[in-house]
BALOBA-1460 file (C-alpha; in Angstrom, 3 decimals):
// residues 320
<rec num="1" residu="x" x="-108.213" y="-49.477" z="35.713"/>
<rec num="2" residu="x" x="-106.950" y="-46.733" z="37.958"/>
<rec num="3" residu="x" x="-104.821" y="-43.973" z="36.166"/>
<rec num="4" residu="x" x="-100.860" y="-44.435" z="36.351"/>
<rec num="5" residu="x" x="-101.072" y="-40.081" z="37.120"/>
<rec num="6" residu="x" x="-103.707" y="-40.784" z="40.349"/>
<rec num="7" residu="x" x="-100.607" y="-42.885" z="41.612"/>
<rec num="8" residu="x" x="-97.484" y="-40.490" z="41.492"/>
<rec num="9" residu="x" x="-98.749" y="-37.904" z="43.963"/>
<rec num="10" residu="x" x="-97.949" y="-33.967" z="42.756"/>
<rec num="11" residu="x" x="-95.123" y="-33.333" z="45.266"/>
<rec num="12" residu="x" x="-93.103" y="-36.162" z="43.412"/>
<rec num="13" residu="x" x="-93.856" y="-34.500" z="39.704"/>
<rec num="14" residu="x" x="-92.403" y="-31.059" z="41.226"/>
<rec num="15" residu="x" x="-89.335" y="-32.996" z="42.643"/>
<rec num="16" residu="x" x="-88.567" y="-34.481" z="39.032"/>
<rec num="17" residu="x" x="-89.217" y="-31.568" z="37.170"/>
<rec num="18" residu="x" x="-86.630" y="-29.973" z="39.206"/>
<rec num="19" residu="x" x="-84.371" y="-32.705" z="38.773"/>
<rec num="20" residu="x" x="-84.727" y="-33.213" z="35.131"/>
<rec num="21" residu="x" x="-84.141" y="-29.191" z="34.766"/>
<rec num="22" residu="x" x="-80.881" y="-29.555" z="36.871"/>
<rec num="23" residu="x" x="-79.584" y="-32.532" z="34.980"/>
<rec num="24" residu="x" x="-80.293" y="-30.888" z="31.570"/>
<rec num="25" residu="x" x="-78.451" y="-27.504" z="32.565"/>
<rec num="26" residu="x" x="-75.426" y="-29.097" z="34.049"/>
<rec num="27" residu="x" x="-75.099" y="-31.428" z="30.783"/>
<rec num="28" residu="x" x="-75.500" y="-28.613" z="29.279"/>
<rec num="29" residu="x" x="-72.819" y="-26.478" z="31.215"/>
<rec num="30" residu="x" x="-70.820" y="-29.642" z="30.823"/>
<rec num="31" residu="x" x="-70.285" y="-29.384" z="27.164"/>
<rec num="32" residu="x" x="-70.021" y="-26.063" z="27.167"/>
<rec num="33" residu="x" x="-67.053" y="-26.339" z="29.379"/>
<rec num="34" residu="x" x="-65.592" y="-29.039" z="27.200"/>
<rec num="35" residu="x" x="-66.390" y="-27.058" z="24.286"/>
<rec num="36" residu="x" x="-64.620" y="-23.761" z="25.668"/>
<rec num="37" residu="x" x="-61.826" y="-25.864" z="27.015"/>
<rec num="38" residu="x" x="-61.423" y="-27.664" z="23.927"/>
<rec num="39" residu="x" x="-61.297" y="-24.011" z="22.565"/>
<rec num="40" residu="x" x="-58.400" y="-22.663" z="25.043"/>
<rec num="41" residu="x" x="-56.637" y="-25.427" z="25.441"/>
<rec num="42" residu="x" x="-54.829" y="-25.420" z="21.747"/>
<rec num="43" residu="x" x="-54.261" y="-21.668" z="22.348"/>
<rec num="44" residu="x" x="-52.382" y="-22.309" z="25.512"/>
<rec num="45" residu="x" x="-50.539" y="-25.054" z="23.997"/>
<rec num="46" residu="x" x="-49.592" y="-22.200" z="21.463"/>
<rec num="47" residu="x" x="-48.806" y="-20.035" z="23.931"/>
<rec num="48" residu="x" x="-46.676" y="-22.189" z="25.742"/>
<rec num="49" residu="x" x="-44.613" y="-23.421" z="22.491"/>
<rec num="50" residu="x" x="-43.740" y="-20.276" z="21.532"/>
<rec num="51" residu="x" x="-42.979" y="-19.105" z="25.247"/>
<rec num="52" residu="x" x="-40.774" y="-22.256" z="25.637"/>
<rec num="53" residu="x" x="-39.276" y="-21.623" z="21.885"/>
<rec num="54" residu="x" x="-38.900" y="-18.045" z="22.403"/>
<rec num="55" residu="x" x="-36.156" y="-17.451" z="24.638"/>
<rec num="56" residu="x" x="-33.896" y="-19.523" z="22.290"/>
<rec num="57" residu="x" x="-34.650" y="-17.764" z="19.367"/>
<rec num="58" residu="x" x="-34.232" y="-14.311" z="20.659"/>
<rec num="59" residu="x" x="-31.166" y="-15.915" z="22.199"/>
<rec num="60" residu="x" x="-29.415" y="-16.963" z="18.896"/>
<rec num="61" residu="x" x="-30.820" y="-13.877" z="17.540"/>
<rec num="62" residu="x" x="-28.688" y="-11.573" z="19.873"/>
<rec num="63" residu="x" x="-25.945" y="-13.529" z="19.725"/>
<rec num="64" residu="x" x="-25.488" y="-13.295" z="16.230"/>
<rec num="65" residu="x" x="-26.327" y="-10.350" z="15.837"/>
<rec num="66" residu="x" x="-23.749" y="-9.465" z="18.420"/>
<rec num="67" residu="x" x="-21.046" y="-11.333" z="17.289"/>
<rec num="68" residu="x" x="-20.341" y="-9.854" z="14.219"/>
<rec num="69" residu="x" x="-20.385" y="-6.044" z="15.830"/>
<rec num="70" residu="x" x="-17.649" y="-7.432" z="18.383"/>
<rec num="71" residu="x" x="-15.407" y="-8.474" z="15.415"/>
<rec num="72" residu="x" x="-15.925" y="-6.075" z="13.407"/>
<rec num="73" residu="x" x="-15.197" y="-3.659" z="16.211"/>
<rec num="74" residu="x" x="-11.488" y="-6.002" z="16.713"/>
<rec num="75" residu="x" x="-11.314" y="-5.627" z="13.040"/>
<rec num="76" residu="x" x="-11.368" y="-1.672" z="12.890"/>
<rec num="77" residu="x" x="-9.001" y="-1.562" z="16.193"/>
<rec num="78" residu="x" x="-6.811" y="-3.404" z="14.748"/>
<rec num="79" residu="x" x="-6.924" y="-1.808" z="10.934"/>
<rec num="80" residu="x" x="-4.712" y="1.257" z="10.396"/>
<rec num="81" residu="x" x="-6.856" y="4.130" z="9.945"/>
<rec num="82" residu="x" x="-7.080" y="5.567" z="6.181"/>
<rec num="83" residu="x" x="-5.044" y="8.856" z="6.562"/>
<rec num="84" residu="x" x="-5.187" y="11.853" z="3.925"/>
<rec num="85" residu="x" x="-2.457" y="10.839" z="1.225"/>
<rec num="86" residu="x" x="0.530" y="12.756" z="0.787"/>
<rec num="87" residu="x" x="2.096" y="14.268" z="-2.301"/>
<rec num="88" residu="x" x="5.588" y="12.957" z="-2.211"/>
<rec num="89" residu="x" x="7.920" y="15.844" z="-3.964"/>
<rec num="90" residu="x" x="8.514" y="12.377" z="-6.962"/>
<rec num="91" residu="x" x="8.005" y="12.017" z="-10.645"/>
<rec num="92" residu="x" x="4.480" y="11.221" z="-11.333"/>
<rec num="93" residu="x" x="2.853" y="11.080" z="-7.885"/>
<rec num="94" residu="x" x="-0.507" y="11.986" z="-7.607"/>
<rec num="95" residu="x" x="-2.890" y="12.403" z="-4.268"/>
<rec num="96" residu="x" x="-3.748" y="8.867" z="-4.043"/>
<rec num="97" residu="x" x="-2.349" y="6.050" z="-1.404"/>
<rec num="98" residu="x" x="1.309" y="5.800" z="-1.983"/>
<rec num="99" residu="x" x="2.466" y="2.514" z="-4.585"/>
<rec num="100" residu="x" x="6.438" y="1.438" z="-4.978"/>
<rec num="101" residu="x" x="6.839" y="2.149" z="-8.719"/>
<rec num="102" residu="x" x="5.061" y="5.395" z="-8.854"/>
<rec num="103" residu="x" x="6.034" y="7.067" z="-5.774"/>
<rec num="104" residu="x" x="8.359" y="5.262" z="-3.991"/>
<rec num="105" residu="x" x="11.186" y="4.102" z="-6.188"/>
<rec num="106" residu="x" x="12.255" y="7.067" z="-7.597"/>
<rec num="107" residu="x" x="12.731" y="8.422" z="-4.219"/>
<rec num="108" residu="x" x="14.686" y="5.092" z="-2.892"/>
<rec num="109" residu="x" x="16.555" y="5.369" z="-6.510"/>
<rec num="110" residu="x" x="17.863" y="9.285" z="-5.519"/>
<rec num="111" residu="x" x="18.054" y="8.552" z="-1.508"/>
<rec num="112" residu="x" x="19.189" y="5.480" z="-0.802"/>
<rec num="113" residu="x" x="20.538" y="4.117" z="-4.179"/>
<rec num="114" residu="x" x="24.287" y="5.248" z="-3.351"/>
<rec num="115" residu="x" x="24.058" y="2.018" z="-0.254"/>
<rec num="116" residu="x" x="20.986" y="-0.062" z="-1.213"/>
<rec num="117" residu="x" x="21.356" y="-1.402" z="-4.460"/>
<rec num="118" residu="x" x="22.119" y="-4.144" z="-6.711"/>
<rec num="119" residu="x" x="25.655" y="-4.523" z="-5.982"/>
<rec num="120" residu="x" x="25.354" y="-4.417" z="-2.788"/>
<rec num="121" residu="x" x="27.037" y="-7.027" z="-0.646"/>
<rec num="122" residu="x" x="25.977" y="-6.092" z="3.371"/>
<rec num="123" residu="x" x="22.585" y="-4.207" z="2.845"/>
<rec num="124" residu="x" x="19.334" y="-4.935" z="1.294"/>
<rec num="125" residu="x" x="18.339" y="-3.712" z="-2.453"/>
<rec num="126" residu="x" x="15.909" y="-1.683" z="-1.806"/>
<rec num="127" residu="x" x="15.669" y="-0.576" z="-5.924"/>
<rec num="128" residu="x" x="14.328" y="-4.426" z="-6.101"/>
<rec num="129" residu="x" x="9.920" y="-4.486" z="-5.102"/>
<rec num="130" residu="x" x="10.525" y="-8.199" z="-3.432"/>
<rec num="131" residu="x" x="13.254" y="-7.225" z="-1.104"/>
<rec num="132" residu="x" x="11.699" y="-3.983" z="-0.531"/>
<rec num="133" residu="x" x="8.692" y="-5.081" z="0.852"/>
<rec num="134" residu="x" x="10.141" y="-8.248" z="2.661"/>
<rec num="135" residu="x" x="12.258" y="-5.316" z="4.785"/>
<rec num="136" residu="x" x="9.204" y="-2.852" z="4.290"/>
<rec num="137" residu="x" x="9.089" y="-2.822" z="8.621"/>
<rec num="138" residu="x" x="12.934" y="-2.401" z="8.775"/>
<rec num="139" residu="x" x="12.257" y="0.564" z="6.362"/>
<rec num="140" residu="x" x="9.914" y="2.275" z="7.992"/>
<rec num="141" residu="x" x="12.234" y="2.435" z="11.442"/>
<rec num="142" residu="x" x="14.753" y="3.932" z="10.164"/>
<rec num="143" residu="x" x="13.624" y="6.179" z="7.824"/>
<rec num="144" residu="x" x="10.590" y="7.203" z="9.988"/>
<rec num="145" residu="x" x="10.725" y="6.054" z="13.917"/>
<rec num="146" residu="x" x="15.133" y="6.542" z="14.531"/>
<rec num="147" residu="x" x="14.268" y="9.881" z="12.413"/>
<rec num="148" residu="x" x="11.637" y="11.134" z="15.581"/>
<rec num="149" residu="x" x="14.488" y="9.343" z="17.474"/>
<rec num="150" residu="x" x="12.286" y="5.883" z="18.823"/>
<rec num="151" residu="x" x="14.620" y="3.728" z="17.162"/>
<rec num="152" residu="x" x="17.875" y="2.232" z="18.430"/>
<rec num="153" residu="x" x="19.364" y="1.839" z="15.197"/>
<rec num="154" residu="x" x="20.494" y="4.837" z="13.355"/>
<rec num="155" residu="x" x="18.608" y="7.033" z="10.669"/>
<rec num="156" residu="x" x="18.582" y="6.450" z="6.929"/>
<rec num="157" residu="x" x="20.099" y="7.712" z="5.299"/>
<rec num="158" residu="x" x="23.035" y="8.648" z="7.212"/>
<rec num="159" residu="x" x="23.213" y="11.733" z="9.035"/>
<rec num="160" residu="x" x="25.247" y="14.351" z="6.919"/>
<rec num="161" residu="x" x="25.561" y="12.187" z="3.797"/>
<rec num="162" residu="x" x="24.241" y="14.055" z="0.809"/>
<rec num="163" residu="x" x="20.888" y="12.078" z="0.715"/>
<rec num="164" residu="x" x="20.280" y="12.912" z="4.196"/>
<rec num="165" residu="x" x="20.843" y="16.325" z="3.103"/>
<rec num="166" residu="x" x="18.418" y="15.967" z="0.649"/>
<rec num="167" residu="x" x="15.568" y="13.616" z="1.546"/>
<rec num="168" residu="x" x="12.327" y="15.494" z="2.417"/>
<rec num="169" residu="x" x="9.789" y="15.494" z="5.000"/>
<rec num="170" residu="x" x="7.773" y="14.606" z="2.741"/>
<rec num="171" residu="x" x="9.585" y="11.912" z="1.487"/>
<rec num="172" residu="x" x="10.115" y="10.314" z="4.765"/>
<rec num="173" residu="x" x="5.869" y="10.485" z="5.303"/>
<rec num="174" residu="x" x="5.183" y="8.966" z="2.285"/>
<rec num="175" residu="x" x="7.311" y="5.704" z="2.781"/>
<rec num="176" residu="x" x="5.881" y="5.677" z="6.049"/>
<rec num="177" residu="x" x="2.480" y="5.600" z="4.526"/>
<rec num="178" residu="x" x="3.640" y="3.205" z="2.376"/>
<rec num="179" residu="x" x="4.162" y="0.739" z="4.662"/>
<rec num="180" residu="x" x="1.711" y="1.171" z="6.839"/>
<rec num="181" residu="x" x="-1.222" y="1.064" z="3.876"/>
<rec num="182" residu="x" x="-0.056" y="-2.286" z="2.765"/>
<rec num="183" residu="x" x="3.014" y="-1.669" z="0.638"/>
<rec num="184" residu="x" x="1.486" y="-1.968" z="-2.786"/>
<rec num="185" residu="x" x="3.918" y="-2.482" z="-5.760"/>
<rec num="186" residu="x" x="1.568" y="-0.494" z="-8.138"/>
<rec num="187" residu="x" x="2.532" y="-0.004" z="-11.742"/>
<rec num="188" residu="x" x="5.281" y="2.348" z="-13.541"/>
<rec num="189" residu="x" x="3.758" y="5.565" z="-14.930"/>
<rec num="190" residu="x" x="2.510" y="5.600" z="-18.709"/>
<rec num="191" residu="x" x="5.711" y="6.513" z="-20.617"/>
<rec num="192" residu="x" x="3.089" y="8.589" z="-23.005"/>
<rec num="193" residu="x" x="3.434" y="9.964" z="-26.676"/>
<rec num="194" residu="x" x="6.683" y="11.362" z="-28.631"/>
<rec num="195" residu="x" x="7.474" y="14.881" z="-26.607"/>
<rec num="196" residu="x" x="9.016" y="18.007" z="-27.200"/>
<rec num="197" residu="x" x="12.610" y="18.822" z="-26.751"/>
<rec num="198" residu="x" x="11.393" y="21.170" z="-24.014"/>
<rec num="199" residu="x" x="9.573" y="18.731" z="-22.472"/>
<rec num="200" residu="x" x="12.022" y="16.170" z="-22.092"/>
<rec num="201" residu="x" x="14.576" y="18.370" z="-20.675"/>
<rec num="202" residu="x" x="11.617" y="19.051" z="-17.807"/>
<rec num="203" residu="x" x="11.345" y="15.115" z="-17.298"/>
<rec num="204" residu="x" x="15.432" y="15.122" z="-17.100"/>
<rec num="205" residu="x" x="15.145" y="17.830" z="-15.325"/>
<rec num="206" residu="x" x="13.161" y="16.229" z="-12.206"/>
<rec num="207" residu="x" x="14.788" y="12.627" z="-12.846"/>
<rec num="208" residu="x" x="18.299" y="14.569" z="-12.194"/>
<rec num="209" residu="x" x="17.083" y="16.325" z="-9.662"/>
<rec num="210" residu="x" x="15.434" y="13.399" z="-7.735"/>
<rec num="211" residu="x" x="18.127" y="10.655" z="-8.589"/>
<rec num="212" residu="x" x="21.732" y="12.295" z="-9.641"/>
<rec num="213" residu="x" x="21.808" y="15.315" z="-7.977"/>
<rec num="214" residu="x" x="22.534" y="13.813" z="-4.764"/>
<rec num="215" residu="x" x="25.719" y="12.769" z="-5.587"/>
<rec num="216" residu="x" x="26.408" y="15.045" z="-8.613"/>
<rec num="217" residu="x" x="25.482" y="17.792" z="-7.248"/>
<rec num="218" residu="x" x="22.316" y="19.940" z="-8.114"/>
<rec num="219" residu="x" x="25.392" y="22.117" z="-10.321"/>
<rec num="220" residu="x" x="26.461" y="19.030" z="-11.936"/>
<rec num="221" residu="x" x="30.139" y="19.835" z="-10.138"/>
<rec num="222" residu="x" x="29.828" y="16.538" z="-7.918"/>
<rec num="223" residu="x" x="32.208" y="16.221" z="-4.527"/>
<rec num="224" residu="x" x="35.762" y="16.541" z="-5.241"/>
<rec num="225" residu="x" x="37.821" y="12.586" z="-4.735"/>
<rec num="226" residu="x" x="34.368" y="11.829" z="-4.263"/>
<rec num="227" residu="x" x="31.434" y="11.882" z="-7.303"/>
<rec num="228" residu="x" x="33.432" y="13.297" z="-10.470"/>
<rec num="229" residu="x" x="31.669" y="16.279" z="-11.775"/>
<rec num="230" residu="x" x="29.656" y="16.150" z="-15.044"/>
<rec num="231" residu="x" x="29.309" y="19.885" z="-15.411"/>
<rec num="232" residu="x" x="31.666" y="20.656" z="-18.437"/>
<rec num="233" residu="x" x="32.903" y="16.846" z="-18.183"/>
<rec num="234" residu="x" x="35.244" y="15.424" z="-20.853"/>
<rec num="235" residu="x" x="34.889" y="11.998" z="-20.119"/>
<rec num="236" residu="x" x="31.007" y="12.490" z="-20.855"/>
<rec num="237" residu="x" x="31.470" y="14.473" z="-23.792"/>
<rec num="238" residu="x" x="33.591" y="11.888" z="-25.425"/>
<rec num="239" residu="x" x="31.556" y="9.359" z="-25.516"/>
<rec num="240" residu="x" x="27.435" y="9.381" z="-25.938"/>
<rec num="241" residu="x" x="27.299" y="5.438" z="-26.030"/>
<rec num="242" residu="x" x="29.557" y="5.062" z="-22.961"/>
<rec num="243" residu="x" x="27.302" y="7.052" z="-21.571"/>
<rec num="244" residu="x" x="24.151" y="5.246" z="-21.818"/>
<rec num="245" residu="x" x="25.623" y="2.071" z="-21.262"/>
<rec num="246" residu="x" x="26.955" y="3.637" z="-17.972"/>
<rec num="247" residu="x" x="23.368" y="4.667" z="-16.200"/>
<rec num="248" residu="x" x="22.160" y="0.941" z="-17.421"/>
<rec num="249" residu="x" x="24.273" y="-0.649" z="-16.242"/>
<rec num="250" residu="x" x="26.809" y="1.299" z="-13.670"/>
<rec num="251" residu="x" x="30.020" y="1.756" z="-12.910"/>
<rec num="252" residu="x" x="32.864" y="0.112" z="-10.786"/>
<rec num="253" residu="x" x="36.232" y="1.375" z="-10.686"/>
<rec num="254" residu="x" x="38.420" y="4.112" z="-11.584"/>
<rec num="255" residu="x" x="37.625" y="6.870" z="-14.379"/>
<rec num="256" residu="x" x="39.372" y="10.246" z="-14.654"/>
<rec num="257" residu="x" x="37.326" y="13.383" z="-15.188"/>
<rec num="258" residu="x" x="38.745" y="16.799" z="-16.469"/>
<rec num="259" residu="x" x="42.095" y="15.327" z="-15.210"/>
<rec num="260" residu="x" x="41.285" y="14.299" z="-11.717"/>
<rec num="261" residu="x" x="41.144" y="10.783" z="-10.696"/>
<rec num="262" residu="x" x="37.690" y="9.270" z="-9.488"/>
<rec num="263" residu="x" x="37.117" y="5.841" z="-7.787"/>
<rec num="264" residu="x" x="33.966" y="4.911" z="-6.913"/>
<rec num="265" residu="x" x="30.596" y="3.041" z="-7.735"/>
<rec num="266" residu="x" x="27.883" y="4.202" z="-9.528"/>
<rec num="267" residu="x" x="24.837" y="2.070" z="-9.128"/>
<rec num="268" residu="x" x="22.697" y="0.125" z="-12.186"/>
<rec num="269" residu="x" x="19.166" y="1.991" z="-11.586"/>
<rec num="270" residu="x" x="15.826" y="0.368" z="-12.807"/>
<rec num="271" residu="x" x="15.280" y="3.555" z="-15.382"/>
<rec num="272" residu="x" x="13.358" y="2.844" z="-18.668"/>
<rec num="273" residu="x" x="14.777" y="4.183" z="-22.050"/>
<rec num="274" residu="x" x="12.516" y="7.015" z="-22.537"/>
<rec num="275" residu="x" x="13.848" y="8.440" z="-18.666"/>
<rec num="276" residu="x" x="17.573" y="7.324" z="-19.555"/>
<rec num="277" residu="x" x="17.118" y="9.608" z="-22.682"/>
<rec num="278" residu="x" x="15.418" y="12.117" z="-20.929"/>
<rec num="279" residu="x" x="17.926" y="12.718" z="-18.301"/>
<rec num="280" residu="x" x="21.253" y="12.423" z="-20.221"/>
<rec num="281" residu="x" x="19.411" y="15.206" z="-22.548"/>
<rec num="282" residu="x" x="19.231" y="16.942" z="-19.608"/>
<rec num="283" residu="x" x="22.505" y="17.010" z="-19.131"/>
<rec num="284" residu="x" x="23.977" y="17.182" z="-22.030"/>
<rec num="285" residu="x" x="22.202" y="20.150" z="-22.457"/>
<rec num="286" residu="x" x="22.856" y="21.775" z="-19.390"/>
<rec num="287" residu="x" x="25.999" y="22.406" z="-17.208"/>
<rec num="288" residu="x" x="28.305" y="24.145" z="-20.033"/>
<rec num="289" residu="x" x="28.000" y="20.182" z="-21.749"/>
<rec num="290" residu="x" x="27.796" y="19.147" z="-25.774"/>
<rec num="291" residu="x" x="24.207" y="19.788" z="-26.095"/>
<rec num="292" residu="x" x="23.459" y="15.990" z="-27.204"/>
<rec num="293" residu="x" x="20.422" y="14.879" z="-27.447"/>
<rec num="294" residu="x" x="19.551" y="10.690" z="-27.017"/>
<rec num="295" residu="x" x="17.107" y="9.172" z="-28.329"/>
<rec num="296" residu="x" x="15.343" y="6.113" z="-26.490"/>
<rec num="297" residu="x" x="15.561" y="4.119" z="-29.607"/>
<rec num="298" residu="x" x="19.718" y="4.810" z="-28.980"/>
<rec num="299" residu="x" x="19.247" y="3.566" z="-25.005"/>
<rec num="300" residu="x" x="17.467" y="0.129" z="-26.469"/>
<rec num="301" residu="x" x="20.257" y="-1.632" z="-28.418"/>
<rec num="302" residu="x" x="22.848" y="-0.797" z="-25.814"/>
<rec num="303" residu="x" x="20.925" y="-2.889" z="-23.299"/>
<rec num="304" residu="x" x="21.778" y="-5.933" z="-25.285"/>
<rec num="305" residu="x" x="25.460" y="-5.082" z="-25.153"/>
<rec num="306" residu="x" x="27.832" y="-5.998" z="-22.138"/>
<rec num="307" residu="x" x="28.501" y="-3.650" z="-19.786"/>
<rec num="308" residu="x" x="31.759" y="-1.939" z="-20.136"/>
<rec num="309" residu="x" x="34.734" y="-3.654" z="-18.082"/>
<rec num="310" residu="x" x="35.231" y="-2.871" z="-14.499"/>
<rec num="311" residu="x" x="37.878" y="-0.725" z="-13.299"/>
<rec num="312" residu="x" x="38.751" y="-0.244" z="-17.466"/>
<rec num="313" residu="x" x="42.315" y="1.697" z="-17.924"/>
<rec num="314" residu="x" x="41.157" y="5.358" z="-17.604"/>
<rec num="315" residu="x" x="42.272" y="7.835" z="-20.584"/>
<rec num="316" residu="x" x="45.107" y="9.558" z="-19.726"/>
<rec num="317" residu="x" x="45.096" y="12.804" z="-18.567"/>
<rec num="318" residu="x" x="46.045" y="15.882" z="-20.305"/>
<rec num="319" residu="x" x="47.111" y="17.067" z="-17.493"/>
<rec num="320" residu="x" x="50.015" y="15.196" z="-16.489"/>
């Protein structure tokens, strides 16, 4: 039997060597490539996911990130910057923003009371919160913008009138401030603990001075056929109830004072008893007057009562 090695000659054996080698390193190239591509191909299918999913992130990223800085920067244009608050020369203010009970009634009550009030027929009330603020624009214009003279209409209060005499710079700021900081209603100053005569006549004091003076007079001698005087006043002096019931609830109609004849209105103001005590004190004690003093347990009960007749028959006059 011949061998089966005598019949392949040794050429042929080198041939398929070489050709088994070759097959076994390209199978073995082969699945390294699949393995390498099975490696890269998840990490560019990462890649491209997040490349693809990217853009629209960092899209809606921006834009709401941007968004809010636009309105916010609409917001602050169109918000009235904070401004240092002013002292109005008031009862009870303090350096903080400017509220209607605390600092801007009592100057509407000794500037603008005389016309704006509660028996008013033609003009607003401004001594009323809700009207005030409904007309809180209207306010500012004429006390603030026909005052620097960009306003058609004319100035409160009038020119020459004895509130326009009167009324402040700083008066005029402060309802401007008012306004424009969102025309808060606030609440009334604490009345506080029993007081000292002294004390009170110091409250009077600045309630006359801020309210009544204006027509009265800072003397108490008021404007002659005008505002009857109270300094040395017999009509006062007669009468301590009358009195009180008078600054509750005002006066319409002719009264004669130290024998001259006086017909005019006095408006109701929106006092509290301790400063309706407090200022008729004041002026009782001052201005050659009785030297009463009232009580704001006197001022209560007299609320209840009705107010005294309109245009009642004057006392006569000594006089005549």
């Amino acid at each position: 039997m011949v061998s089966s090695q005598k019949l392949i000659p040794p050429s042929c054996s080198l041939l398929l060597a070489v050709v088994c080698i070759a097959f076994q390193q390209a199978s073995a190239q082969s699945r390294s490539d699949s393995t390498a591509n099975a490696r890269i191909e998840p990490a560019i299918a990462d890649v491209d996911d997040r490349s693809a999913i990217r853009p629209d992130r960092t899209s809606v990223r921006q834009f709401e990130n941007q968004a809010p800085i636009v309105l916010l920067a609409e917001v602050e244009a169109s918000t009235p910057k904070a401004e240092a608050p002013v002292v109005a020369s008031s009862p009870g203010t303090t350096n903080q923003t400017p509220t209607y009970l605390r600092d801007i009634l009592p100057i509407f009550m000794g500037k603008c009371s005389r016309c704006h009030n509660e028996q008013a027929r033609f003009v607003y009330n401004w001594l009323d919160y809700g009207t005030a603020f409904h007309d809180r624009w209207e306010i500012r214009r004429r006390l603030w913008d026909s005052w620097k003279g960009s306003y058609y209409k004319e100035s409160m209060p009038v020119a020459n009138s004895p509130e326009s005499l009167a009324i402040t710079d700083e008066e005029r700021l402060t309802i401007k401030k008012w306004v424009e900081s969102g025309s808060l209603r606030g609440v009334a100053p604490p009345p506080g603990g029993p007081k000292s005569k002294t004390e009170r006549l110091e409250l009077g004091r600045r309630l006359f001075t801020s309210i009544c003076a204006a027509c009265h007079q800072p003397t108490g001698r008021g404007l002659p056929n005008v505002f009857p005087p109270l300094a040395g006043s017999d009509f006062l002096n007669a009468d301590k109830n009358r009195a009180i019931k008078i600054v509750i609830n005002g006066r319409q109609g002719e009264v004669v004072v130290n024998g001259t004849r006086f017909n005019n209105t006095m408006p109701k103001f929106p006092l509290d008893d301790d400063d309706i005590a407090n200022v008729l004190t004041y002026v009782y004690n001052s201005f050659g007057n009785s030297g009463f003093e009232v009580e704001p347990q006197e001022v209560k009960p007299l609320r209840a009562e009705p107010p005294d007749k309109e245009g009642a028959k004057a006392p006569p006059n000594p006089f005549e």
